[in-house]
Backbone as a chain_set.jsonl record, in Angstrom:
{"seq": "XXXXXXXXXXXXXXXXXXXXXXXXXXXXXXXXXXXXXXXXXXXXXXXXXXXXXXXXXXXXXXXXXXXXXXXXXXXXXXXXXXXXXXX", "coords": {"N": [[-234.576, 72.478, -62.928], [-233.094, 75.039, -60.688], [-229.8, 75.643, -61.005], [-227.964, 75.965, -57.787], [-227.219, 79.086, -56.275], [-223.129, 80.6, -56.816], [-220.797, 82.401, -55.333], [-217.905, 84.37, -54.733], [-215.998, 86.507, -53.569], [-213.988, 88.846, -53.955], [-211.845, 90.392, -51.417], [-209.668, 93.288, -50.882], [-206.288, 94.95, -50.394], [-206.883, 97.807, -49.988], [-209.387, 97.392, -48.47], [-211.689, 97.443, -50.5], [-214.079, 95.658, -52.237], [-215.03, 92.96, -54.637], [-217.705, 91.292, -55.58], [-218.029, 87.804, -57.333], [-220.265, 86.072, -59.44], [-220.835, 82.56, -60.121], [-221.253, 79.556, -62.481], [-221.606, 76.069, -61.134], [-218.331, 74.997, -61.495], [-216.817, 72.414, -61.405], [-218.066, 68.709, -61.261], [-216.373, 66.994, -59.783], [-214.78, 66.304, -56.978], [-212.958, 66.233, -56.068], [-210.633, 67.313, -57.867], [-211.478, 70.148, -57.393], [-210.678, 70.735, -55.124], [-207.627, 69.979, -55.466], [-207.331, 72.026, -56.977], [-208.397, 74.639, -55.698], [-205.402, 74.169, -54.135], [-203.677, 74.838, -55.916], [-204.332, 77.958, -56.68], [-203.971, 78.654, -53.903], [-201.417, 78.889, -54.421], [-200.699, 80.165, -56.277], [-199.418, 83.54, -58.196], [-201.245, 85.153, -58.615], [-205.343, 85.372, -59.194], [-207.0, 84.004, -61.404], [-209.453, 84.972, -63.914], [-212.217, 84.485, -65.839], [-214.553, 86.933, -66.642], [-217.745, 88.081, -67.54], [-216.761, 87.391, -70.369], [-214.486, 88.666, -70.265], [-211.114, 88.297, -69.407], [-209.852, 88.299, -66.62], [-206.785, 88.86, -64.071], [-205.448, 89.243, -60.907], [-203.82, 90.318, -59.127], [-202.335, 88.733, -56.555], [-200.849, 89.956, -54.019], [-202.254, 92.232, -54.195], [-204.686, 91.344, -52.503], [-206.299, 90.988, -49.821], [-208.063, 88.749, -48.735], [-209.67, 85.74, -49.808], [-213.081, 84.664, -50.322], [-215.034, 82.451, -50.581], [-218.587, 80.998, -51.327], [-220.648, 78.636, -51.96], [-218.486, 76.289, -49.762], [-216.619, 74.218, -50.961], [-217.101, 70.301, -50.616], [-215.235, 68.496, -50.677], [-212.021, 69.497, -49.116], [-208.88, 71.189, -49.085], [-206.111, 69.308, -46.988], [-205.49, 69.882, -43.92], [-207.696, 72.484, -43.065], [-209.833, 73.881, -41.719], [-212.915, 72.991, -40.48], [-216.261, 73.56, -40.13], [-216.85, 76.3, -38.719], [-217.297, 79.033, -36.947], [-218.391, 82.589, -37.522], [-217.34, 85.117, -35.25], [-216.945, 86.832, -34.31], [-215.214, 90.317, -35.905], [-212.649, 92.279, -36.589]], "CA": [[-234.168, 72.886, -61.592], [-232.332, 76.139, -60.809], [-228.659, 75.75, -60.19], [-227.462, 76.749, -56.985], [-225.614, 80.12, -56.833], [-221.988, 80.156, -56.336], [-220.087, 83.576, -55.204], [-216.71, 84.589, -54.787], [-215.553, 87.538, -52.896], [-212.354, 89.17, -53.391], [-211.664, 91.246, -50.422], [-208.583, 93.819, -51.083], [-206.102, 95.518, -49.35], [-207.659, 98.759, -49.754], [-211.099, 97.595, -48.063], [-212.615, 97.193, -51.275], [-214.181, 94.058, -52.4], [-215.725, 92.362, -56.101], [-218.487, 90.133, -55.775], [-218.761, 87.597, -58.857], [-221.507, 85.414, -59.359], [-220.238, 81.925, -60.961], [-221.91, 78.328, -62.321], [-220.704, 75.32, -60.716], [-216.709, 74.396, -62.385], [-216.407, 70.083, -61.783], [-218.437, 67.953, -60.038], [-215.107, 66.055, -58.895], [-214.214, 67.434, -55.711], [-210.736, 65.633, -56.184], [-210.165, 68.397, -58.795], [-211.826, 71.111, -56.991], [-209.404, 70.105, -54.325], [-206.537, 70.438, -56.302], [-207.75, 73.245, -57.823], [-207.92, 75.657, -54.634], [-204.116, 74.078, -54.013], [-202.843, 75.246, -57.031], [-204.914, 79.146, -56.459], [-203.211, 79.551, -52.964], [-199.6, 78.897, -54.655], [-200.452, 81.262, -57.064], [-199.58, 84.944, -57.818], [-202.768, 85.937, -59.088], [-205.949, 84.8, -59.379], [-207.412, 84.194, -63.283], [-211.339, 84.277, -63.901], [-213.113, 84.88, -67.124], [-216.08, 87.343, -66.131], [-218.496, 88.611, -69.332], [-216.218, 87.327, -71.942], [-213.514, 88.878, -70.523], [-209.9, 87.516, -68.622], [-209.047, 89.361, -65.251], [-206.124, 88.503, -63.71], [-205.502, 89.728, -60.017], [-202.474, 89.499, -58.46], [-202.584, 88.342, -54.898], [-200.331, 90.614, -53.214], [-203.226, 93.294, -53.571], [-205.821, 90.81, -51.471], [-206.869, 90.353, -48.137], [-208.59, 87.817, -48.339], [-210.72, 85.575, -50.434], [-214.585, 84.169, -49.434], [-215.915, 81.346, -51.86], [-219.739, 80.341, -51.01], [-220.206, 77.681, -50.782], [-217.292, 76.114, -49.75], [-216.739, 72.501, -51.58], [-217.206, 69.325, -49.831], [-213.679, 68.323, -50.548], [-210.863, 70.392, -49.074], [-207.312, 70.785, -48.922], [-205.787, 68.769, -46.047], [-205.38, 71.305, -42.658], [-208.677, 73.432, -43.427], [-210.599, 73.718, -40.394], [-214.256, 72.81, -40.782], [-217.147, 73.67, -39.189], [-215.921, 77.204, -37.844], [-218.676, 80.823, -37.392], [-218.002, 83.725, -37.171], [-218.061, 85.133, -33.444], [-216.658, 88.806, -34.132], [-214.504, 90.546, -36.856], [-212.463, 93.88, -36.696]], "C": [[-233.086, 73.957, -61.713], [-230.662, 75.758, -60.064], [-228.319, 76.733, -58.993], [-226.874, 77.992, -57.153], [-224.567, 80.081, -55.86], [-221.561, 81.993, -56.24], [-218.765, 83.144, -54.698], [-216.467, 86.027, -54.653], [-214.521, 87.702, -52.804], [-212.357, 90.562, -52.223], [-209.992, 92.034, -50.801], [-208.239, 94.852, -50.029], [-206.437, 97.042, -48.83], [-209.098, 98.582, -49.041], [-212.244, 97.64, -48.748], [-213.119, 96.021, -51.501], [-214.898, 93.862, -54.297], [-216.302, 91.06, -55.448], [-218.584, 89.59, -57.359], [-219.327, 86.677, -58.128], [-220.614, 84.129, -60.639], [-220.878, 80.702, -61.282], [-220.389, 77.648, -61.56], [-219.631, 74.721, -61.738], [-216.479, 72.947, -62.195], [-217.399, 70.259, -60.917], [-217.621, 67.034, -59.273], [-214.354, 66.838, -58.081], [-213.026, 66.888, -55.577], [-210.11, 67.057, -56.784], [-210.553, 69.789, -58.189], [-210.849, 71.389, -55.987], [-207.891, 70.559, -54.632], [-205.744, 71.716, -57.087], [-207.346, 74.307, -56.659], [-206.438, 75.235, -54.399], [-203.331, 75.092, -54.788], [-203.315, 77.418, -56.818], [-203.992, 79.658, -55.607], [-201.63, 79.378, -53.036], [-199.59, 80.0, -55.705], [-199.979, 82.761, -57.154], [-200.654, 85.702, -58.201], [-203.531, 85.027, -59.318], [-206.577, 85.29, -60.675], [-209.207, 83.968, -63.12], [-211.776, 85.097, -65.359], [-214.396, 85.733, -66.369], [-216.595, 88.045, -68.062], [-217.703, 88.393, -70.098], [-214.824, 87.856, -71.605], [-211.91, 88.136, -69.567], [-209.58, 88.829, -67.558], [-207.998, 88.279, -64.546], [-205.367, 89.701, -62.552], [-204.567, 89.428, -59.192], [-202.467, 89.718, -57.04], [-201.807, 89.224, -53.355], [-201.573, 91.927, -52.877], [-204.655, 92.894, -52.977], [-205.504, 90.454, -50.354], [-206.866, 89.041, -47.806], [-209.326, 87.079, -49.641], [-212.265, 84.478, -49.818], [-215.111, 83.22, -50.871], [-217.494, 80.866, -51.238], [-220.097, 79.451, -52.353], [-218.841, 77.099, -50.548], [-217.203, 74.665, -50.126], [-216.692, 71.74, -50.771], [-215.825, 69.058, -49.735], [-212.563, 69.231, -50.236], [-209.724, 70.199, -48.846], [-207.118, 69.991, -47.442], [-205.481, 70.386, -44.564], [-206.616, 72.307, -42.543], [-209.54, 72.866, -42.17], [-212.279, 73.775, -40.553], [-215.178, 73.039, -39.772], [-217.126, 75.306, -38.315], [-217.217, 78.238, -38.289], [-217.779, 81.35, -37.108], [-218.757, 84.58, -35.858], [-218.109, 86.759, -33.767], [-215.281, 89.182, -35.337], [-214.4, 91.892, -36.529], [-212.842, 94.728, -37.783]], "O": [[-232.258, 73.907, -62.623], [-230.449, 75.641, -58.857], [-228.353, 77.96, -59.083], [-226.057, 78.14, -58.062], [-224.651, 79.768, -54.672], [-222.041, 82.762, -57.072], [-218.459, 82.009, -54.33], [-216.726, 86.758, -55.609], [-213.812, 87.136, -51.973], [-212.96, 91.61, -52.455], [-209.094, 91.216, -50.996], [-208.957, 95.434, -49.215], [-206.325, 97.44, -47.671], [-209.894, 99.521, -49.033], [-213.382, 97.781, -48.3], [-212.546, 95.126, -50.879], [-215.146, 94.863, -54.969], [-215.693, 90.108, -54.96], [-218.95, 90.254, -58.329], [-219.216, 86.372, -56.941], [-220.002, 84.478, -61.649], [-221.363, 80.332, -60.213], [-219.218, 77.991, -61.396], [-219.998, 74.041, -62.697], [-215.83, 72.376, -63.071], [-217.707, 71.185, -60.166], [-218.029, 66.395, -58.304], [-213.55, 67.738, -58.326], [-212.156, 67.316, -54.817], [-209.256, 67.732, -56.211], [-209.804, 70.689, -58.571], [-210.182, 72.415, -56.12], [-207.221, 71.391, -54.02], [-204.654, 72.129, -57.482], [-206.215, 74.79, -56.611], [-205.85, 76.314, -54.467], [-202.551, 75.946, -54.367], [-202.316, 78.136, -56.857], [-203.276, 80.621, -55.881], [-200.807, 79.602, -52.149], [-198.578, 80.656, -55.953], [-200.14, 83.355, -56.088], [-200.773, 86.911, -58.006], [-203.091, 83.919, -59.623], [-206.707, 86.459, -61.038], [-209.903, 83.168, -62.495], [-211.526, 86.267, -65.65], [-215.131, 85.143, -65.576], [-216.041, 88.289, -69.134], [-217.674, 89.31, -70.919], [-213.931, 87.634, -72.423], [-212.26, 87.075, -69.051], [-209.182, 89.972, -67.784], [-208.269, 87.081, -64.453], [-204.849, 90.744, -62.949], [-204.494, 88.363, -58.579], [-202.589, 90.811, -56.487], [-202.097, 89.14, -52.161], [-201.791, 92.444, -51.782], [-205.598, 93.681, -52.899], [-204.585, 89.73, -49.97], [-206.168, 88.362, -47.053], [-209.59, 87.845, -50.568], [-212.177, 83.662, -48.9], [-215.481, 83.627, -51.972], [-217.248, 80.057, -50.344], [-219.787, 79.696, -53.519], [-217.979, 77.55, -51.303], [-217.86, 73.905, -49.415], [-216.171, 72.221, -49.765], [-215.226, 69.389, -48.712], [-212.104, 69.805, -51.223], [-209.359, 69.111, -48.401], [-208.095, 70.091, -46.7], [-205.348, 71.603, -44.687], [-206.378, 73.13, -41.659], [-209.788, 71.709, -41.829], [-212.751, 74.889, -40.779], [-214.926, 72.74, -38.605], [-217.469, 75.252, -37.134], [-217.861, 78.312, -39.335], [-216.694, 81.014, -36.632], [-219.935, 84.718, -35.527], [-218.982, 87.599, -33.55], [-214.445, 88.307, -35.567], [-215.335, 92.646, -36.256], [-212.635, 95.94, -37.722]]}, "num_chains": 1, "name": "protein.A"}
């Protein structure tokens, strides 16, 4: 069976963006959980792509977009939400 695919969209403050393409990281959404906590205290975000280490420091993003979005989420995260309209 084909694993799902997972993306990750950094959106920056220039209007640019990086799509990666990623397998699934735990199946313990405790840790996944934990995991985004620890990301949005961070100053950069770390990801291995082809072998190599990027490290992206958060003052030059927008935004970031994870598909899908894990079953487990931080406490306050508003669920269930579309998109109506975007500037």
């Amino acid at each position: 069976m084909t694993e799902p695919k997972r993306y990750l969209t950094i959106h920056f403050n220039d209007d640019t963006k990086m799509v990666i393409d990623f397998p699934q990281q735990h199946t313990d959404a405790q840790i996944i959980a934990s995991r985004l906590k620890e990301v949005m205290h961070a100053k950069q975000v770390m990801l291995e792509v082809d072998g190599t280490l990027i490290a992206i420091p958060l003052s030059s993003v927008k935004y970031i977009q994870a598909y899908p979005a894990p079953e487990k989420l931080p406490d306050g995260v508003i669920r269930g939400a579309q998109f109506v309209a975007a500037d």
